[in-house]
C-alpha positions as CSV (number, residue, x, y, z in Angstrom):
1,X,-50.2,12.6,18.1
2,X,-50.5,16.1,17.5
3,X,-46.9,16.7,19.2
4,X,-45.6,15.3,16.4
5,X,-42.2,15.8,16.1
6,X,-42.0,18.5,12.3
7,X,-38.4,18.7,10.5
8,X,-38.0,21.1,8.1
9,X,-35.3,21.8,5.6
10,X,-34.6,25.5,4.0
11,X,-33.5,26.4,0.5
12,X,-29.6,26.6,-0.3
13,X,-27.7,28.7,1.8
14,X,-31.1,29.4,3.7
15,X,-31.6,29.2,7.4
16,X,-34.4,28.7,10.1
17,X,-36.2,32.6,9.0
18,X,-38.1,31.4,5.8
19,X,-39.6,29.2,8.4
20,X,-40.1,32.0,10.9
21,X,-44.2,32.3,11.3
22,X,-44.3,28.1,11.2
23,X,-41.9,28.2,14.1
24,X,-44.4,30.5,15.8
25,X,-47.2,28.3,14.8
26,X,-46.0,24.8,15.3
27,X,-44.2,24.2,19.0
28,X,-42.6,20.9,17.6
29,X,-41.5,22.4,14.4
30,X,-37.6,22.0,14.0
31,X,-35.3,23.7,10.9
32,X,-32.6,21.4,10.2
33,X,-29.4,23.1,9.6
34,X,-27.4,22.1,6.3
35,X,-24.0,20.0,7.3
36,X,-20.7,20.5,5.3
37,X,-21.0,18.3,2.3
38,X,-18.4,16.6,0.6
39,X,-17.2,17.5,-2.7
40,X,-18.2,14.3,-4.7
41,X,-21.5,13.6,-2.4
42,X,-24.5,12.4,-4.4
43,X,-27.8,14.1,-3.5
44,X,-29.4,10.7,-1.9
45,X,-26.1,10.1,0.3
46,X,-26.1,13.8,1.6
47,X,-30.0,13.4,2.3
48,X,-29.2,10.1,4.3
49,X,-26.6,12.2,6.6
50,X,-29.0,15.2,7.2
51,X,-31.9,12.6,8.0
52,X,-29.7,10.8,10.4
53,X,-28.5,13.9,12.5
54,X,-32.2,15.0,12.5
55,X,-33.7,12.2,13.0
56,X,-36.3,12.6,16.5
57,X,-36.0,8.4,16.7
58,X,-39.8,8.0,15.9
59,X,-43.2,9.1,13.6
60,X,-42.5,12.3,12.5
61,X,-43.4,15.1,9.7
62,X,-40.6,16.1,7.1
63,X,-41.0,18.7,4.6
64,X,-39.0,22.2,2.9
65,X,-38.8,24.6,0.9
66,X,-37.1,25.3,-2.2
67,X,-34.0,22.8,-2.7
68,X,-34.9,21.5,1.2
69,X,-38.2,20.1,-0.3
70,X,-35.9,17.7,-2.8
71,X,-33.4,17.1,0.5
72,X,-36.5,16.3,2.7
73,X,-37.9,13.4,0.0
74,X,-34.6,11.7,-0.3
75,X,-34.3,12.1,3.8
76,X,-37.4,10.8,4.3
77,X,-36.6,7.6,3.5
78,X,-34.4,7.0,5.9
79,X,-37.2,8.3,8.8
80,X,-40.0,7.1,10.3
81,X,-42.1,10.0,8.0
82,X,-46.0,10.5,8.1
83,X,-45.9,13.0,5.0
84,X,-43.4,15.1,3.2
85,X,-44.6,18.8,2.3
86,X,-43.1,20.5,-0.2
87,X,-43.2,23.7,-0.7
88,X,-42.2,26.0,-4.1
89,X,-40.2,23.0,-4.7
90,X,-40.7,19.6,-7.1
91,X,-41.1,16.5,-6.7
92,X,-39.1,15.3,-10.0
93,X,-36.4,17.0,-12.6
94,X,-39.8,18.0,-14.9
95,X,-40.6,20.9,-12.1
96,X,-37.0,21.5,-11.6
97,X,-36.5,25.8,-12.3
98,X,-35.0,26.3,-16.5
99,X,-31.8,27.2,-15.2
100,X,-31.1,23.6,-13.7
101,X,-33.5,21.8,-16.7
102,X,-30.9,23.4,-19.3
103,X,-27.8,22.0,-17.3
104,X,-28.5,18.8,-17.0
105,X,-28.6,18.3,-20.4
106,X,-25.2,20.2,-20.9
107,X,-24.1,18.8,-18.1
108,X,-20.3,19.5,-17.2
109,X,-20.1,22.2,-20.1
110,X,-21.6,24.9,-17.6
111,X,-20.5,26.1,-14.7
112,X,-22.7,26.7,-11.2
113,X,-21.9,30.6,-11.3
114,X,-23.7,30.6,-14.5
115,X,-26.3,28.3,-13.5
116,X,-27.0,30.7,-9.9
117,X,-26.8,33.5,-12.2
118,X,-29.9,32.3,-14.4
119,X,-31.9,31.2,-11.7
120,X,-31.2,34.7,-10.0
121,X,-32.5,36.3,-12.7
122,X,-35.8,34.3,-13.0
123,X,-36.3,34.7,-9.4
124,X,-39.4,36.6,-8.3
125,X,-40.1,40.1,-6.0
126,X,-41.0,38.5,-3.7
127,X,-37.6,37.5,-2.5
128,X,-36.5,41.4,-3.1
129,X,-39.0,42.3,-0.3
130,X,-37.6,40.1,2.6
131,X,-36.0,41.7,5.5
132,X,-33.3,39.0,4.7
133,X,-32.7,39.8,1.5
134,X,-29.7,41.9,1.8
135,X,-27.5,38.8,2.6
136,X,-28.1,37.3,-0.7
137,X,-26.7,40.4,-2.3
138,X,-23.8,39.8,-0.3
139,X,-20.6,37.8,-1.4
140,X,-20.6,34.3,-0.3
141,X,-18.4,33.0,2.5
142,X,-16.2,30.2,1.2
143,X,-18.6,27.6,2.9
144,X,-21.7,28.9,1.8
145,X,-19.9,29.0,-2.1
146,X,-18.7,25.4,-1.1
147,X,-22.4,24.6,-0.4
148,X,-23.9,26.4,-3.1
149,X,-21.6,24.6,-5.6
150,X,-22.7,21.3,-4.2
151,X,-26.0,21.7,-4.5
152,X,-26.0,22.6,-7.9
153,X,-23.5,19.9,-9.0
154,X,-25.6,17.4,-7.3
155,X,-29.2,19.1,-8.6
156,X,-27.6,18.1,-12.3
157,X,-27.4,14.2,-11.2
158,X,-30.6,13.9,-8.9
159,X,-32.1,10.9,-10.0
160,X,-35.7,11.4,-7.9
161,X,-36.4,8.1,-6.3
162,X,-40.0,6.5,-5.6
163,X,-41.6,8.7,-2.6
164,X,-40.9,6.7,0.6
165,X,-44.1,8.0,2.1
166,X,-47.3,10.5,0.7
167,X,-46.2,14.0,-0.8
168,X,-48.4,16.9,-0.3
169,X,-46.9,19.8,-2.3
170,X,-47.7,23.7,-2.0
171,X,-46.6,26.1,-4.6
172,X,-47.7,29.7,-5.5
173,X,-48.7,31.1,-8.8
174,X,-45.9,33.4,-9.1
175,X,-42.9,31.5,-8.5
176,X,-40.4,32.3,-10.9
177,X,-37.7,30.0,-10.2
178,X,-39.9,26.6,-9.5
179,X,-42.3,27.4,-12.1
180,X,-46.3,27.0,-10.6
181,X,-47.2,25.4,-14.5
182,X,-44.3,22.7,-14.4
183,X,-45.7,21.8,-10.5
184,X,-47.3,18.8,-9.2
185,X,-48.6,21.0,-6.6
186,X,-51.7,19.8,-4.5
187,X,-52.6,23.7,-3.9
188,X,-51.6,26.7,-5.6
189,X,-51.3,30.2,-3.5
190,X,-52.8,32.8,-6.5
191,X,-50.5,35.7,-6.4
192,X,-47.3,33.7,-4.5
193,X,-44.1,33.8,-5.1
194,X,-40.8,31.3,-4.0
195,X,-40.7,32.5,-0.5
196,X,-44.6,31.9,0.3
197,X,-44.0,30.5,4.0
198,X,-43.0,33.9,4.5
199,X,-44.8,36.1,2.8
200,X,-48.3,34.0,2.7
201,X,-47.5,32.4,5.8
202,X,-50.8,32.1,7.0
203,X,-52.1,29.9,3.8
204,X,-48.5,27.8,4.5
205,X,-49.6,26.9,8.2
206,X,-53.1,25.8,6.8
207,X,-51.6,23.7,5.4
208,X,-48.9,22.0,7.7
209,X,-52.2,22.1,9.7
210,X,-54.3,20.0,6.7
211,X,-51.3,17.5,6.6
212,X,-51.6,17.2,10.4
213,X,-55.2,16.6,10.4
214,X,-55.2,14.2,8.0
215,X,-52.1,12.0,8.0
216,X,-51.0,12.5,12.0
217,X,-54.7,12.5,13.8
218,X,-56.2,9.8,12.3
């Protein structure tokens, strides 16, 4: 049971290198990579899609990071998921970063420029000191703006529903745009920041370990 198949989701316009030590650590680990959505796609149908072209066809661990933690508990349930691990993510709208709080109560009246402008502002060092980083200083191709766009819109409607299997969370305590004190987190990394599977990868892989230990080999 250890060979468990792992899916993972990253954080908009992310990719398979924030998960880059875990895919070292954890042979079975797959990143899942974002399909085109459509325009007027609600969160829970896009989920749905990304869980069905995922999907290992048995018992599996789900999880992400970021805005992939939100898709991976609406994906999970339509999979056969153990546990869903969150990480610098939320669980509900209340741990959702100020940025995306504030728009959902303005609703339509603000764009997602400004809204990705905010939360780039509020976002922590931590993402600064990636090798990766350039490429979100970089202008967006017209499918990752698509994408971005989407995300946001749909971020304003999510309507979190009941978790279809147990939720173990892992946040740091100087995120910046999913805010450690508005967590629900299960453990809290002192010192980091939104991009801890990188950064504090070792603590991250303790902790896919944990959730292996205790909801895969028992």
């Amino acid at each position: 049971m250890d060979q468990l198949p792992i899916i993972f989701f990253p954080g908009i316009n992310g990719d398979a290198r924030i998960f880059a030590e875990q895919l070292k650590a954890f042979p079975t680990l797959m990143v899942a990579q974002w399909l085109p959505p459509t325009r007027s796609e609600s969160m829970a149908a896009y989920a749905k899609r990304m869980a069905r072209a995922a999907d290992p066809g048995g018992l599996c661990l789900i999880g992400g990071t970021s805005f992939g933690g939100i898709i991976a508990l609406e994906a999970a349930h339509h999979l056969q998921a153990q546990a869903c691990l969150l990480f610098a993510s939320s669980r509900d709208a209340h741990g959702l970063p100020t940025s995306l709080r504030m728009a959902r109560q303005l609703g339509k009246l603000i764009s997602a420029d400004t809204i990705w402008k905010w939360t780039m502002q509020w976002q922590d060092v931590s993402i600064a000191s990636l090798p990766s980083a350039r490429y979100k200083r970089q202008r967006l191709s017209p499918a990752q703006q698509h994408f971005r766009d989407w995300a946001l819109s749909a971020l304003l409607g999510w309507k979190p529903a009941p978790a279809a299997c147990p939720v173990m969370q892992l946040h740091g305590s100087r995120d910046n745009v999913f805010a450690a004190r508005r967590s629900k987190a299960d453990s809290i990394i002192a010192g980091a920041g939104h991009v801890m599977t990188r950064t504090h990868s070792e603590e991250a892989n303790q902790f896919i370990d944990g959730a292996i230990k205790t909801y895969v080999n028992t």
